[in-house]
C-alpha positions in Angstrom: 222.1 114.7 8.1 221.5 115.4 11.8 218.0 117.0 13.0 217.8 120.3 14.7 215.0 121.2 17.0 213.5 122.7 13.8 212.7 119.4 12.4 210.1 118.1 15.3 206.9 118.9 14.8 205.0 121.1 17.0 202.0 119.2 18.6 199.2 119.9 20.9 198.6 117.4 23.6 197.5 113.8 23.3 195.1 112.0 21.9 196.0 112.5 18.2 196.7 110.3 15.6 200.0 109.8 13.2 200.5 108.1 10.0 204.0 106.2 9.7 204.8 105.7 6.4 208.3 103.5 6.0 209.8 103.4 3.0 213.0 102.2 1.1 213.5 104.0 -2.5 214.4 102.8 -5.6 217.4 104.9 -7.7 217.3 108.1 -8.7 215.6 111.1 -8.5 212.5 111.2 -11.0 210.9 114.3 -9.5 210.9 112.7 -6.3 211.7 116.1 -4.4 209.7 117.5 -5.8 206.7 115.8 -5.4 207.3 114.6 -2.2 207.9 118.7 -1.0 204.3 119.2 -2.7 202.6 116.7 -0.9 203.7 118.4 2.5 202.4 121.4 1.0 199.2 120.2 0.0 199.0 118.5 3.4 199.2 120.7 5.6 196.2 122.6 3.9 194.3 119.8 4.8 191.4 119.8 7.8 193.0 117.8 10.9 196.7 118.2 9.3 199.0 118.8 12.7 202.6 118.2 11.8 205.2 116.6 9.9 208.4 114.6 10.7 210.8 112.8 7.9 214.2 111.5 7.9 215.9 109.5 5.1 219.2 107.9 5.3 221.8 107.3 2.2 220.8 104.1 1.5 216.9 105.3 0.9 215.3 104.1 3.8 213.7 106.9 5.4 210.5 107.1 7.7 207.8 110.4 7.7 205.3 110.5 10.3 202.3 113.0 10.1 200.2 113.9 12.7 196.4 114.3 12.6 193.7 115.2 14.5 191.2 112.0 13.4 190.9 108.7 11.4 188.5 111.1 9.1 191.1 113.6 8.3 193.6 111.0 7.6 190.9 109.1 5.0 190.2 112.3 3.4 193.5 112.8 2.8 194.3 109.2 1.5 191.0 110.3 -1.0 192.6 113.7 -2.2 193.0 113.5 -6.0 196.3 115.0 -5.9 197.8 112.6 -2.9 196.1 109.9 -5.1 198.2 110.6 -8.1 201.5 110.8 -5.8 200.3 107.5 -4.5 200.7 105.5 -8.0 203.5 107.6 -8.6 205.3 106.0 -5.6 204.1 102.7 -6.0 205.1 102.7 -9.9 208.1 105.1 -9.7 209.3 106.1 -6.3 209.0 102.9 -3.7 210.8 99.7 -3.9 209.0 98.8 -0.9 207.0 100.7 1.8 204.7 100.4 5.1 202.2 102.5 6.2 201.2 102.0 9.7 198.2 104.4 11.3 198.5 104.9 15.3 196.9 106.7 18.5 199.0 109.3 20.6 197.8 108.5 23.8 200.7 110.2 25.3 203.8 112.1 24.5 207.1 113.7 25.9 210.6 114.5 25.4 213.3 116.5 26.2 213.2 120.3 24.4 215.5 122.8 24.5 
């Protein structure tokens, strides 16, 4: 599936932080969808939440990267009880294997339309 200018999310300027989060599904659907489209909903209600980006290809490797204003908006987030529940969800269910990887923005830029 190719990704339109609608997919990148919209960021202020640098420094911010983003959460990588690589992972390679196992078969089938079990709720994942849906779960996964809560969790983006429930983030971005979240204090610090800037942004989303996901892609996953047909073989279930995909990558989503969200964007946050501090390393304590990311922990509380880790913390929230419903996140937490998707968490062993994923690591029971949903995740044959996965990274998470925490960075700094320093800087940023691209091409745009």
């Amino acid at each position: 599936m190719p990704m339109t200018t609608s997919s990148f999310a919209q960021l202020p300027e640098p420094p911010y932080y983003s959460v990588i989060f690589s992972s390679l599904r196992t078969p089938g659907e079990n709720a994942y969808g849906a779960m996964a489209q809560r969790m983006v909903e429930l983030a971005s209600s979240q204090p610090g939440y800037l942004g989303v980006e996901s892609a996953r290809d047909s073989d279930g490797f995909g990558i989503t990267v969200s964007y946050w204003t501090s390393l304590e908006a990311i922990a509380a987030w880790r913390r929230h009880a419903e996140h937490l529940l998707a968490q062993e969800s994923g690591k029971e269910v949903w995740y044959e294997h996965y990274e998470l990887r925490i960075a700094l923005v320093e800087r940023a830029y691209g091409k745009r339309p």
